[in-house]
BASEGU-25170 format. One record per residue: x, y, z of N, C-alpha, C in turn; residue in three letters. Coordinates in steps of 0.2 Angstrom, whole numbers, plus 5000, padded with zeros to 4 digits. Layout:
BEGIN
> n_X, n_Y, n_Z, ca_X, ca_Y, ca_Z, c_X, c_Y, c_Z, residuo
> X, Y, Z, X, Y, Z, X, Y, Z, ala
...
//
This chain:
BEGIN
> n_X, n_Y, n_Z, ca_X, ca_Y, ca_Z, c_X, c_Y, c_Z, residuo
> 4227, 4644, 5474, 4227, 4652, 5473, 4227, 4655, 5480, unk
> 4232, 4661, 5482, 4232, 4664, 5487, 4223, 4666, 5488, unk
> 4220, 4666, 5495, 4217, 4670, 5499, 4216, 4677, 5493, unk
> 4209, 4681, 5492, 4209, 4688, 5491, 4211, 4694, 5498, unk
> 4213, 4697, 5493, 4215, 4701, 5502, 4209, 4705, 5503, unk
> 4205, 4704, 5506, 4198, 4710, 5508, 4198, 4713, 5513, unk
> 4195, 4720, 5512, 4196, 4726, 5519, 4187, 4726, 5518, unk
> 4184, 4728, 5524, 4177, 4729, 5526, 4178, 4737, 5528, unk
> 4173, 4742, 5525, 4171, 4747, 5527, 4165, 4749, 5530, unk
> 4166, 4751, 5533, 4161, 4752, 5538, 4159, 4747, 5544, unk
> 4161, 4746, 5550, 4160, 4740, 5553, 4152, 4743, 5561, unk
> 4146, 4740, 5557, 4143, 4738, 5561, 4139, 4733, 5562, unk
> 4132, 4732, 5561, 4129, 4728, 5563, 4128, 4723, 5559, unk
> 4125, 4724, 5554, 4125, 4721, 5547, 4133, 4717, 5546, unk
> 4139, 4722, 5547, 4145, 4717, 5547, 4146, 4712, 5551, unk
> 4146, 4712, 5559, 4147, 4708, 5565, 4141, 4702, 5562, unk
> 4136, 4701, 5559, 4129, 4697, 5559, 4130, 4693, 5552, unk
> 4134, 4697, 5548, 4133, 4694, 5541, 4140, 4693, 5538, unk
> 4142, 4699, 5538, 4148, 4696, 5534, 4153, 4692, 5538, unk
> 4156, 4695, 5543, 4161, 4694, 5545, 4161, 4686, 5547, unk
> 4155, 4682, 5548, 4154, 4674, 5546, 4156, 4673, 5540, unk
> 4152, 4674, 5537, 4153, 4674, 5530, 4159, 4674, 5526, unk
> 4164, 4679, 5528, 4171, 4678, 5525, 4172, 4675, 5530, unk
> 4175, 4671, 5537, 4179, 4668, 5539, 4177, 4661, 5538, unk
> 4171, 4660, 5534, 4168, 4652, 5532, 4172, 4651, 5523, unk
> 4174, 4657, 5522, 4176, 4657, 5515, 4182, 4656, 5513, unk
> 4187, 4649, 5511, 4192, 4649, 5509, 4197, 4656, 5505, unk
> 4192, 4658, 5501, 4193, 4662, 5495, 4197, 4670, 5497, unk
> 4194, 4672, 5505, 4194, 4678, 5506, 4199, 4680, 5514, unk
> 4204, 4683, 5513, 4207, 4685, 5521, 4206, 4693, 5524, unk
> 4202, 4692, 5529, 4199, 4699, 5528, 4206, 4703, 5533, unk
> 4210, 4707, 5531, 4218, 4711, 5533, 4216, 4718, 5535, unk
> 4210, 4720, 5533, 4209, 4727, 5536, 4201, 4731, 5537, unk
> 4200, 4735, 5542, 4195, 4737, 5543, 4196, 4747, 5541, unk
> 4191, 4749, 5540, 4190, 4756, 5539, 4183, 4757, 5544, unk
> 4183, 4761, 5548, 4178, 4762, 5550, 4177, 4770, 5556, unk
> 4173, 4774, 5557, 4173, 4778, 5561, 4171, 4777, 5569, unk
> 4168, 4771, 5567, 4168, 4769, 5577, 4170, 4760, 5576, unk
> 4167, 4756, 5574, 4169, 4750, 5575, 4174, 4747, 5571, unk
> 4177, 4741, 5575, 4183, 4739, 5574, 4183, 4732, 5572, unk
> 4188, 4727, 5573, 4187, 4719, 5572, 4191, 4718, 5575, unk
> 4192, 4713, 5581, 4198, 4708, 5586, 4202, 4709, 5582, unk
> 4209, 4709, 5581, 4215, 4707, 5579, 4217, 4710, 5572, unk
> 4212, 4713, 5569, 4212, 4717, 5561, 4215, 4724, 5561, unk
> 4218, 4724, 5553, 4223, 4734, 5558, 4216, 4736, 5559, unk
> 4215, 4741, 5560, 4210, 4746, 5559, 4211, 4755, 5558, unk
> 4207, 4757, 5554, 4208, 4765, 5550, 4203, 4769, 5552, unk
> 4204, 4774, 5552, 4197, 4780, 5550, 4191, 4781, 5546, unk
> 4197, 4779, 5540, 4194, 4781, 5534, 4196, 4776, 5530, unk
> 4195, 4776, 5522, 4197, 4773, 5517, 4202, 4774, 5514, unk
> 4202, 4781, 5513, 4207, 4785, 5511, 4215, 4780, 5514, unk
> 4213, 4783, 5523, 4219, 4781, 5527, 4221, 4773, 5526, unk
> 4218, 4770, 5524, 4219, 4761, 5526, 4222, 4760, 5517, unk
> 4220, 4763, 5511, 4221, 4758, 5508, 4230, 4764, 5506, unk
> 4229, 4769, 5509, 4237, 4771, 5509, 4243, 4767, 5512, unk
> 4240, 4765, 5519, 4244, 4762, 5522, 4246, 4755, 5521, unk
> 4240, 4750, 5517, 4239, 4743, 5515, 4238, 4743, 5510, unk
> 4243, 4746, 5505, 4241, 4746, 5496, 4240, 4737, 5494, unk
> 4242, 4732, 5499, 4241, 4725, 5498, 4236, 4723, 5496, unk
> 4229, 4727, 5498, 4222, 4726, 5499, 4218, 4725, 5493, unk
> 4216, 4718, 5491, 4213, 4717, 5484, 4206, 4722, 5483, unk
> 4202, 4721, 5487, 4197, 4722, 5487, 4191, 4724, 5494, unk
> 4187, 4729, 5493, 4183, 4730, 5498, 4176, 4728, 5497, unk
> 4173, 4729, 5505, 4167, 4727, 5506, 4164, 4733, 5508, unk
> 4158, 4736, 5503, 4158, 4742, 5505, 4149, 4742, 5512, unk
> 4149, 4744, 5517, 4143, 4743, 5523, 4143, 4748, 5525, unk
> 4145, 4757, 5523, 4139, 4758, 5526, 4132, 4761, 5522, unk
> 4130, 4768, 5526, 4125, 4768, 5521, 4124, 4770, 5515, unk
> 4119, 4770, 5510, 4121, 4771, 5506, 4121, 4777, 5502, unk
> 4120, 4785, 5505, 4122, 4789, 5505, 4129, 4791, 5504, unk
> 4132, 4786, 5507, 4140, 4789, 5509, 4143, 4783, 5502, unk
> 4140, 4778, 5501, 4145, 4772, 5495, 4149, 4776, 5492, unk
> 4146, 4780, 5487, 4146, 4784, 5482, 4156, 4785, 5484, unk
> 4158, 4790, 5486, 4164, 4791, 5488, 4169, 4785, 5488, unk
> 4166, 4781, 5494, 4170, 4775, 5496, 4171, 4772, 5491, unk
> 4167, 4769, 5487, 4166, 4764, 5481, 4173, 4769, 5475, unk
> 4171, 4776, 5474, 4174, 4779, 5468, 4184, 4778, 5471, unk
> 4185, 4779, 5478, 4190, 4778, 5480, 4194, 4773, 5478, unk
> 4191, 4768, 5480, 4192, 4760, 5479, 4194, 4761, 5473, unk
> 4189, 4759, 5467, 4188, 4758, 5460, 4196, 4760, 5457, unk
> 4195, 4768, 5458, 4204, 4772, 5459, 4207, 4770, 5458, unk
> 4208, 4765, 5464, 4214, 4765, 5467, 4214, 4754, 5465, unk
> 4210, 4752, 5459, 4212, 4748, 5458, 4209, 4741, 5460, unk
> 4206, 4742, 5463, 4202, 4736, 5472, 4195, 4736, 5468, unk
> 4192, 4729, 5467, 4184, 4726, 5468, 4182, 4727, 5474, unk
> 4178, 4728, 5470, 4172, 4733, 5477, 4164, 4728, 5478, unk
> 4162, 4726, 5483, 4157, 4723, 5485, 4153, 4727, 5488, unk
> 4147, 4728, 5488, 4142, 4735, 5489, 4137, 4732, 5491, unk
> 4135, 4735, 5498, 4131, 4732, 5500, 4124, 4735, 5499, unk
> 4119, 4731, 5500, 4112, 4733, 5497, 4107, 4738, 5499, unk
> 4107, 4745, 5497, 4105, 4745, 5492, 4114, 4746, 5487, unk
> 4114, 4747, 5482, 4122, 4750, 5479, 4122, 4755, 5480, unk
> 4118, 4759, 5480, 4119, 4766, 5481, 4112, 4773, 5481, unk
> 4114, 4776, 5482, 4107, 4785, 5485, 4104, 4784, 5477, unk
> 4108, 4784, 5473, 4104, 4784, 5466, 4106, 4780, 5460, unk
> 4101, 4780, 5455, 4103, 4777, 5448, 4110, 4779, 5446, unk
> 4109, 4786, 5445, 4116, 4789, 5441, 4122, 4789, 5441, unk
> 4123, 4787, 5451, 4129, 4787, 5452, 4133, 4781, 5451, unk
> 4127, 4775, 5453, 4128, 4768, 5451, 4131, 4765, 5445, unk
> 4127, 4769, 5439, 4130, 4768, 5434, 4137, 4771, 5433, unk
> 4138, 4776, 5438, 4145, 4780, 5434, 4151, 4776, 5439, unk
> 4147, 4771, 5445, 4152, 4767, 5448, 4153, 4761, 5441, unk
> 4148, 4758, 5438, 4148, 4753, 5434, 4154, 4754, 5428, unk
> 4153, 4761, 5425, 4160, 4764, 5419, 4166, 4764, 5424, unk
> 4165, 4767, 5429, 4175, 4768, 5432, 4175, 4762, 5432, unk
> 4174, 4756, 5434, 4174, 4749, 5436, 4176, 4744, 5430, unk
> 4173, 4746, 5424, 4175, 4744, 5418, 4180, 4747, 5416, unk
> 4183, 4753, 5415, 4188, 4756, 5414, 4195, 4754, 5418, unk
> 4192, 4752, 5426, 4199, 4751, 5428, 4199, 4743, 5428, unk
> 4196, 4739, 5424, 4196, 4732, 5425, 4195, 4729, 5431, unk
> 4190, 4731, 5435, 4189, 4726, 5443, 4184, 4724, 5442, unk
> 4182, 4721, 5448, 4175, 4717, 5449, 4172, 4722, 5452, unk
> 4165, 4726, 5448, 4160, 4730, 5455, 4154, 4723, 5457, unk
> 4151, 4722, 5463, 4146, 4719, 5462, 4141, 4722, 5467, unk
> 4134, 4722, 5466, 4128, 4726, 5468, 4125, 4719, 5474, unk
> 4126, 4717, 5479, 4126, 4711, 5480, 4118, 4709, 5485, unk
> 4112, 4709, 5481, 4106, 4711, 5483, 4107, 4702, 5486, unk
> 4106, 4701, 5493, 4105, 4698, 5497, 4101, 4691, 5497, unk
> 4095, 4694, 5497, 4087, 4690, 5498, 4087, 4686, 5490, unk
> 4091, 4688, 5484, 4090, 4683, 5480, 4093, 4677, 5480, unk
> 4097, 4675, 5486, 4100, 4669, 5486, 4098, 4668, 5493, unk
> 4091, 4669, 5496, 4089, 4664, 5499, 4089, 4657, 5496, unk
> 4087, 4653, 5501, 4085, 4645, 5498, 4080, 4645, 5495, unk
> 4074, 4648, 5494, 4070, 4645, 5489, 4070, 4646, 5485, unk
> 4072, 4653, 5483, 4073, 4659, 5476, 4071, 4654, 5469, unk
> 4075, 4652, 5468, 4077, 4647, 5462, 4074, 4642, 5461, unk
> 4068, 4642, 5466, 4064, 4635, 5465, 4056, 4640, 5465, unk
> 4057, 4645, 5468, 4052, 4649, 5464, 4052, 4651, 5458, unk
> 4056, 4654, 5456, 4059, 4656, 5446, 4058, 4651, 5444, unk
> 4059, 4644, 5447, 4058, 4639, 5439, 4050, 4637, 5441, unk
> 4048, 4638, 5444, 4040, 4638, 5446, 4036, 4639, 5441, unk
> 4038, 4649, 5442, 4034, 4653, 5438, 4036, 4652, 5432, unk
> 4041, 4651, 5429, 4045, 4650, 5422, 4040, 4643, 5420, unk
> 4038, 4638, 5423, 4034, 4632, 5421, 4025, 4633, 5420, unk
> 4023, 4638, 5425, 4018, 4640, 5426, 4015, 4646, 5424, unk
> 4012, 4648, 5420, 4009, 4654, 5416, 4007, 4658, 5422, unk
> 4008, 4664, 5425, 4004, 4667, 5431, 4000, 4673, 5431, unk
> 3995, 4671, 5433, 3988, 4676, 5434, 3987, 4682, 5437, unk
> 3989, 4683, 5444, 3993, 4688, 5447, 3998, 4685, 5454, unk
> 4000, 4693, 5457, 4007, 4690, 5462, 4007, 4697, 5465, unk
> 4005, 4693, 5472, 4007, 4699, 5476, 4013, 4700, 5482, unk
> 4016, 4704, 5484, 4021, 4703, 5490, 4017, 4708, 5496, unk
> 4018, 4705, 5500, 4016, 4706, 5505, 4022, 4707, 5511, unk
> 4025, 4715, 5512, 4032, 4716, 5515, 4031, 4721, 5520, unk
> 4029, 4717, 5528, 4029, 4723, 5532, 4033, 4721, 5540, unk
> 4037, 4726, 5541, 4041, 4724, 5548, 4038, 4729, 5554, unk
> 4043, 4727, 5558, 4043, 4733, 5564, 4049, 4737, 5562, unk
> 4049, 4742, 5560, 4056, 4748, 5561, 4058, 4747, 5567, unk
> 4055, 4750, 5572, 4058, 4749, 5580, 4063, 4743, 5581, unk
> 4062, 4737, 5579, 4065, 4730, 5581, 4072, 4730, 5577, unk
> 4069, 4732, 5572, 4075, 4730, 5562, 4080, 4736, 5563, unk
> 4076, 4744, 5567, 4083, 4748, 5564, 4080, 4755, 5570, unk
> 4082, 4753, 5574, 4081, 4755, 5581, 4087, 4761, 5580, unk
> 4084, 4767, 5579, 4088, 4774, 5582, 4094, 4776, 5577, unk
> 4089, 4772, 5569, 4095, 4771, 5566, 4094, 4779, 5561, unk
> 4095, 4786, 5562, 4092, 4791, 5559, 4094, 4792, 5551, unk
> 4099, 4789, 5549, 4099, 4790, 5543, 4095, 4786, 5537, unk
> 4092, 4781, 5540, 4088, 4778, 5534, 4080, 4783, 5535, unk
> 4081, 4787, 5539, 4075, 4792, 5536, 4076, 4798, 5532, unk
> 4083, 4800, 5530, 4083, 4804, 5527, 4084, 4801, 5520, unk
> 4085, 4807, 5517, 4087, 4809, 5508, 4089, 4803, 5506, unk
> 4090, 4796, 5503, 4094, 4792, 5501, 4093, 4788, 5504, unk
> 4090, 4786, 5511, 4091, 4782, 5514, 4085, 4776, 5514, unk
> 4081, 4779, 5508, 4075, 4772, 5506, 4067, 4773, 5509, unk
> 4068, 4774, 5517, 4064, 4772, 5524, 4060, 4765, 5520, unk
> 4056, 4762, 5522, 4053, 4756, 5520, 4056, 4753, 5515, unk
> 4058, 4756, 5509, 4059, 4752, 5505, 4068, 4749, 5505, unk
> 4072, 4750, 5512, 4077, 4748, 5514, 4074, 4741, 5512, unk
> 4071, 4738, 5517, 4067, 4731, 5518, 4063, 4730, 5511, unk
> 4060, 4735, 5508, 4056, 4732, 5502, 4060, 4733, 5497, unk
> 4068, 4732, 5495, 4070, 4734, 5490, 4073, 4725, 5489, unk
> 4074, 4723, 5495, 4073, 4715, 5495, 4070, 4711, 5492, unk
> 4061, 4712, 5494, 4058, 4710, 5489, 4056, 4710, 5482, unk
> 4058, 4717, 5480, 4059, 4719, 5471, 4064, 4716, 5471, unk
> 4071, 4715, 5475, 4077, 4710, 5471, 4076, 4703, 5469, unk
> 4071, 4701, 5475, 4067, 4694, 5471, 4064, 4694, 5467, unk
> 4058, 4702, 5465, 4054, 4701, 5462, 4057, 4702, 5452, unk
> 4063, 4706, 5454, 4063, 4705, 5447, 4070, 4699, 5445, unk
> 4071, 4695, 5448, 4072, 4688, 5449, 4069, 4683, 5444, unk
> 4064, 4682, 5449, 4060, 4676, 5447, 4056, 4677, 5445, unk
> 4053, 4683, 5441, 4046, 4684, 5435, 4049, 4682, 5429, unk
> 4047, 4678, 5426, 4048, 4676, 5418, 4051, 4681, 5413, unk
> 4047, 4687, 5415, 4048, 4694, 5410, 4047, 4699, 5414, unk
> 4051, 4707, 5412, 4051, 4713, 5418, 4045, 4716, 5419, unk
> 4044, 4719, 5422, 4038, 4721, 5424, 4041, 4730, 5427, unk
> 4035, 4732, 5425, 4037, 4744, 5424, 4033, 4744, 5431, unk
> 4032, 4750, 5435, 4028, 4753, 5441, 4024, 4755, 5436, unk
> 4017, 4756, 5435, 4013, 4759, 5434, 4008, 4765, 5440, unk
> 4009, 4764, 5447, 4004, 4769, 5451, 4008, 4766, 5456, unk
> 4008, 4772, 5462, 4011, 4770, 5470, 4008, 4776, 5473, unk
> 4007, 4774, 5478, 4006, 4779, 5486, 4012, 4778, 5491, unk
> 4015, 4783, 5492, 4018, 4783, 5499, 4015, 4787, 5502, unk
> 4018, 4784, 5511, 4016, 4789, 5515, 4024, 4791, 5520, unk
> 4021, 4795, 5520, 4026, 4799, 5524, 4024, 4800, 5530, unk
> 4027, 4799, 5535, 4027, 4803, 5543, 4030, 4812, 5541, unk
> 4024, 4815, 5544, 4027, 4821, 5546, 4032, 4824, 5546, unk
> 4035, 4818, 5550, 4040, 4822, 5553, 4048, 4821, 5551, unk
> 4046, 4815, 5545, 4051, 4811, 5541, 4053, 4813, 5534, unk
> 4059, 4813, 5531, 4060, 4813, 5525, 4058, 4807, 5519, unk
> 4059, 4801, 5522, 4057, 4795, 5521, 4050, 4792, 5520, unk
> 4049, 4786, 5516, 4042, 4786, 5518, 4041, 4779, 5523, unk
> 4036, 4778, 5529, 4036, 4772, 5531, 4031, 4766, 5527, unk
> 4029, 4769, 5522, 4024, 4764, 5521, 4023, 4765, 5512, unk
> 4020, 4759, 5508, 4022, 4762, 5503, 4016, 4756, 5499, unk
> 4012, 4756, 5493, 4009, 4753, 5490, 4009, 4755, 5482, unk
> 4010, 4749, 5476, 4013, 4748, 5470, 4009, 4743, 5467, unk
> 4009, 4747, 5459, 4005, 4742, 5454, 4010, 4741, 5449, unk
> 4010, 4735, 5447, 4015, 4734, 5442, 4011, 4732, 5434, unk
> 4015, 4730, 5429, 4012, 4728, 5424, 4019, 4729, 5417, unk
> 4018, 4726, 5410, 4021, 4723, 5405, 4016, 4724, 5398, unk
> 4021, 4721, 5394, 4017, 4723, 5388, 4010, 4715, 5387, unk
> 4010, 4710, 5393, 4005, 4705, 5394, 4001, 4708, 5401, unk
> 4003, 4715, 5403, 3997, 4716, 5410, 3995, 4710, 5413, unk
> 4002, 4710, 5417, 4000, 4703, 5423, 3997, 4708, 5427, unk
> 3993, 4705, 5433, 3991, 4705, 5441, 3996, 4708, 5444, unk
> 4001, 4713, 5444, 4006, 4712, 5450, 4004, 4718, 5455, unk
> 4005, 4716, 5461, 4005, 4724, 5466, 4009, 4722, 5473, unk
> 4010, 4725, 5476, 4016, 4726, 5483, 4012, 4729, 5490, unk
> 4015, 4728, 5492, 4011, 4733, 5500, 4019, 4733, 5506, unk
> 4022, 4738, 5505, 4027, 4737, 5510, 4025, 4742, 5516, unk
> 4025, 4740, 5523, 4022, 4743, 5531, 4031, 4743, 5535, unk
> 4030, 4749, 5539, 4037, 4747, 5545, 4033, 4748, 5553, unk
> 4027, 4747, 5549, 4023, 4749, 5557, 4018, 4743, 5560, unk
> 4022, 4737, 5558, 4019, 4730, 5556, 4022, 4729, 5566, unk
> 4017, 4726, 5569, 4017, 4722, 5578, 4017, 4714, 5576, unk
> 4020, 4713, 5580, 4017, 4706, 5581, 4021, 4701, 5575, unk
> 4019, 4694, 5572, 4022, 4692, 5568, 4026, 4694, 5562, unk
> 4031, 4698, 5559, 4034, 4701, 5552, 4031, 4697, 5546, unk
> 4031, 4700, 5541, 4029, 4697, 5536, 4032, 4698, 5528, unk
> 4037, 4693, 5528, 4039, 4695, 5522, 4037, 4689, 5516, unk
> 4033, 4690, 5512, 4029, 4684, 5510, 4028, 4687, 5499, unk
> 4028, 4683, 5497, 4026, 4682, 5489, 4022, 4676, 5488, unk
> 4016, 4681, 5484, 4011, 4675, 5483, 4009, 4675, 5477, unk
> 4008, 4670, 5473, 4007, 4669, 5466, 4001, 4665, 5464, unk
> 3998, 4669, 5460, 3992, 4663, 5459, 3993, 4661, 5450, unk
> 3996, 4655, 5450, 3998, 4653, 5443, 3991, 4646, 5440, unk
> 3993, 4644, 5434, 3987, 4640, 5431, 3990, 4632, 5435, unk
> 3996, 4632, 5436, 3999, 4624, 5439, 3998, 4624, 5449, unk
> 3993, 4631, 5450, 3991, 4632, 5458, 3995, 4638, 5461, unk
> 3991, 4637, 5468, 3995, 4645, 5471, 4002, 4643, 5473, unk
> 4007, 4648, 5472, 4013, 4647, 5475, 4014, 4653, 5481, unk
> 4016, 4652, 5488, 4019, 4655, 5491, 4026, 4654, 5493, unk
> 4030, 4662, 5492, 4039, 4661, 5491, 4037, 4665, 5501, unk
> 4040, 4662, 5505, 4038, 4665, 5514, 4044, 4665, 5516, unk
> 4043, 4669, 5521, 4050, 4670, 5524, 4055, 4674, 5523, unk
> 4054, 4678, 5517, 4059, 4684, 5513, 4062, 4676, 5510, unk
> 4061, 4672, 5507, 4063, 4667, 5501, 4066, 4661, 5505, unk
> 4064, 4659, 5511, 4066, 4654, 5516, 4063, 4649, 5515, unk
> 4057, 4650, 5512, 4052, 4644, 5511, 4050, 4642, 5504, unk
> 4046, 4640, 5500, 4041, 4639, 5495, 4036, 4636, 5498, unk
> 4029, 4636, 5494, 4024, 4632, 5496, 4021, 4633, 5490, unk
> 4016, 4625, 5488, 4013, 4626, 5482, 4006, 4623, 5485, unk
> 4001, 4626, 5484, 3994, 4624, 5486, 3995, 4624, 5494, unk
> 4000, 4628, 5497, 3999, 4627, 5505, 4005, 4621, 5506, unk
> 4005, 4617, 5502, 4011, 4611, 5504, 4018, 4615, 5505, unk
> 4021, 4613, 5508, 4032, 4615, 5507, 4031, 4611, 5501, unk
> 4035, 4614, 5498, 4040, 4612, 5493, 4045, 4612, 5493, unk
> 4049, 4618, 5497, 4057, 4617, 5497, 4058, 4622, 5502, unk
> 4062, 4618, 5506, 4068, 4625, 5512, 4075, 4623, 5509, unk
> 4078, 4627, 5513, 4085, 4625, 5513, 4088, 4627, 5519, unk
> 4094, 4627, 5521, 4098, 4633, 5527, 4098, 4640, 5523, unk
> 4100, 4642, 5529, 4100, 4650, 5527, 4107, 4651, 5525, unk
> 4111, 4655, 5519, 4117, 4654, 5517, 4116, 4659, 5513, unk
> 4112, 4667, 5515, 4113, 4672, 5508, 4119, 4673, 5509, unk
> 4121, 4676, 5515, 4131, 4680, 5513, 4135, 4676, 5511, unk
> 4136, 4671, 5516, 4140, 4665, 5512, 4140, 4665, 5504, unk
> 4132, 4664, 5501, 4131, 4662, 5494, 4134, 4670, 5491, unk
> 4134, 4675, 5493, 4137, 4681, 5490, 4143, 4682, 5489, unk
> 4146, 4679, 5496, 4155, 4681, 5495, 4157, 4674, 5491, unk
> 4152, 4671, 5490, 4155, 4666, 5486, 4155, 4667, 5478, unk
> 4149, 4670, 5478, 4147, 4674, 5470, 4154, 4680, 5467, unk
> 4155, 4684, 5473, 4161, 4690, 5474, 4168, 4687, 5472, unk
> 4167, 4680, 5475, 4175, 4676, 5472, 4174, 4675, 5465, unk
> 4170, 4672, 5464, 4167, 4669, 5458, 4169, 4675, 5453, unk
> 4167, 4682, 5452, 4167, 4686, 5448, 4173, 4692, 5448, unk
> 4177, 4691, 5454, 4186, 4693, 5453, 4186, 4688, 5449, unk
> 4187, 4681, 5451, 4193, 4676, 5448, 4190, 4679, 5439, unk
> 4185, 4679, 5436, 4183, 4679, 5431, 4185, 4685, 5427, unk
> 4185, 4693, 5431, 4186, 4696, 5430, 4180, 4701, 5426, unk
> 4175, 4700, 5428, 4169, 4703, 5426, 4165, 4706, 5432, unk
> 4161, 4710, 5433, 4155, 4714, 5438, 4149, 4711, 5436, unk
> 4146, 4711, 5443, 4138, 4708, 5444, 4134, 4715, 5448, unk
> 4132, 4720, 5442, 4130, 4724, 5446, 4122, 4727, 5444, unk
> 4118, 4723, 5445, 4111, 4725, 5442, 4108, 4730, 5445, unk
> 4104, 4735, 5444, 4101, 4740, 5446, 4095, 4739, 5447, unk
> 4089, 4733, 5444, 4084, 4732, 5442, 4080, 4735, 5448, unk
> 4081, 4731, 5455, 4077, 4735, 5460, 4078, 4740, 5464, unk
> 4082, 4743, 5462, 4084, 4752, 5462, 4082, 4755, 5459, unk
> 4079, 4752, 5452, 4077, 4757, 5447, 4066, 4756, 5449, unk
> 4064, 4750, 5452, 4059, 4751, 5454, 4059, 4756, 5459, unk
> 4062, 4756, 5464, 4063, 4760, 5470, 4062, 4768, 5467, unk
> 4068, 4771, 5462, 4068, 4778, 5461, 4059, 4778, 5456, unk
> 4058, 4772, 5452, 4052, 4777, 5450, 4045, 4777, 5454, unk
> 4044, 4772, 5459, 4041, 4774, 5464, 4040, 4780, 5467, unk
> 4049, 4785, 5468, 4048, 4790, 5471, 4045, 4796, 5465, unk
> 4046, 4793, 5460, 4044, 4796, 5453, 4038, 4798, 5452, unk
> 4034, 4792, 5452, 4027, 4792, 5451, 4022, 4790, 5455, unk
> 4023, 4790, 5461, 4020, 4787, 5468, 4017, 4795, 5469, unk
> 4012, 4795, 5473, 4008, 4800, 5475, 4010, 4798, 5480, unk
> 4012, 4804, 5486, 4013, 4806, 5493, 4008, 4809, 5497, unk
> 4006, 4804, 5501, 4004, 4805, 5507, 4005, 4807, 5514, unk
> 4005, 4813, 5519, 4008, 4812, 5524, 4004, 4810, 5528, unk
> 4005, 4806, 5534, 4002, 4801, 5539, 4005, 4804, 5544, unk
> 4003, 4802, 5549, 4006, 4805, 5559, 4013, 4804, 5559, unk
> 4016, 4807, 5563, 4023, 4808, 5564, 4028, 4801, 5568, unk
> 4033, 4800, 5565, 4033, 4794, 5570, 4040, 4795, 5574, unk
> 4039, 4793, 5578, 4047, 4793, 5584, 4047, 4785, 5588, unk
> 4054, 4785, 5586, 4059, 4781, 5587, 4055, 4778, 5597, unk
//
């Protein structure tokens, strides 16, 4: 089977680190066009807009949509339109609603949408889930704190309206988390805090629970020095399990139990082939939906102001 033709919207950071390996490792995909407002790719056309590229290259199967998520919305509705599977970078988009109203046009017009949360296909992922799936679990906590400054350096839109702030990085860990729990779990209580000076919050703490009231709680920080820490921990009746690493590792009583290589994009764009050829959408909302009811039910705190 021919090559899929795929175009990349938006080329920056995240693209040059992630994707753009990722498709050139992948039989399945030939990447034939870029959309972008400043960045480009060696030898590829390149456009302004979405609009302008897929006018020019009706060829174009399918987009990768990167940037933020504020803006998908449009990008994604154009595509869908116009016919093209759309790959949506994480989060899928500013809100629930629109999400879902990407999910109808995608179904209506027969393509593949897919919501493509990253961190679920680390390596250990699936050796956690069958873990917890084996062992009844007592409580579990994530433990999710960086450096802003390092991760997203001068980047002003993830502090506005849409753009997450903290839970950019901790909306990865809800991808895991509603993954690999046996059964779903609802917010019950959260704190954020807000910088002054910020739309977003940088820091943020969550209870979870079910109709069996498990132990679950979160702590995500972006004002973390020193070692990052993106850690899930579980204390089940078969011993403690640790998922480290943002899902790179497992550990059970402290022992490894399982690494792998690192291979989320690769395992996406391989999932993204997977779900054209079939002709069906992979677009869950689950850790979107923890995110908006955080901002729902979360008490807000303001903290000191932070600058870049």
């Amino acid at each position: 089977m021919a090559p899929i033709k795929l175009a990349i919207v938006g080329v920056g950071k995240i693209v040059r680190d992630q994707h753009l390996p990722a498709i050139a490792g992948n039989g399945d995909f030939a990447l034939v066009a870029t959309a972008s407002r400043h960045g480009t790719v060696d030898g590829v056309p390149a456009f302004k807009s979405i609009e302008d590229m897929l006018a020019a290259m009706p060829e174009i199967e399918a987009v990768s949509l990167c940037m933020p998520p504020q803006f998908r919305y449009e990008a994604a509705l154009t595509a869908l339109n116009a016919g093209k599977h759309v790959f949506m970078e994480k989060p899928p988009g500013a809100t629930i609603s629109e999400v879902e109203d990407l999910k109808r046009i995608a179904a209506a017009q027969g393509v593949s949408l897919f919501a493509s949360w990253h961190s679920r296909y680390a390596p250990a992922v699936e050796a956690a889930k069958d873990f917890l799936a084996a062992s009844p679990m007592k409580s579990l906590f994530i433990n999710w704190k960086e450096d802003v400054r390092h991760w997203h350096p001068g980047q002003a839109w993830i502090w506005e309206p849409g753009g997450l702030g903290v839970f950019d990085p901790g909306i990865n860990a809800l991808s895991i988390l509603t993954h690999i729990l046996p059964k779903p779990v609802f917010i019950t209580e959260a704190e954020l805090e807000f910088p002054e000076n910020r739309a977003a919050p940088i820091a943020a703490s969550m209870r979870f629970s079910n109709a069996d009231k498990p132990d679950v709680s979160a702590e995500f920080d972006w004002r973390q020095t020193g070692p990052q820490s993106w850690d899930i921990e579980a204390e089940t009746e078969a011993g403690k399990m640790r998922l480290a690493d943002g899902g790179g590792k497992l550990f059970i009583d402290g022992a490894l139990a399982f690494e792998g290589p690192i291979m989320e994009y690769p395992n996406l764009y391989a999932r993204f082939a997977e779900i054209v050829t079939a002709g069906v959408s992979d677009c869950d909302i689950a850790p979107l939906t923890h995110v908006a009811d955080a901002f729902m039910l979360g008490r807000r705190k303001i903290v000191d102001a932070f600058h870049d």
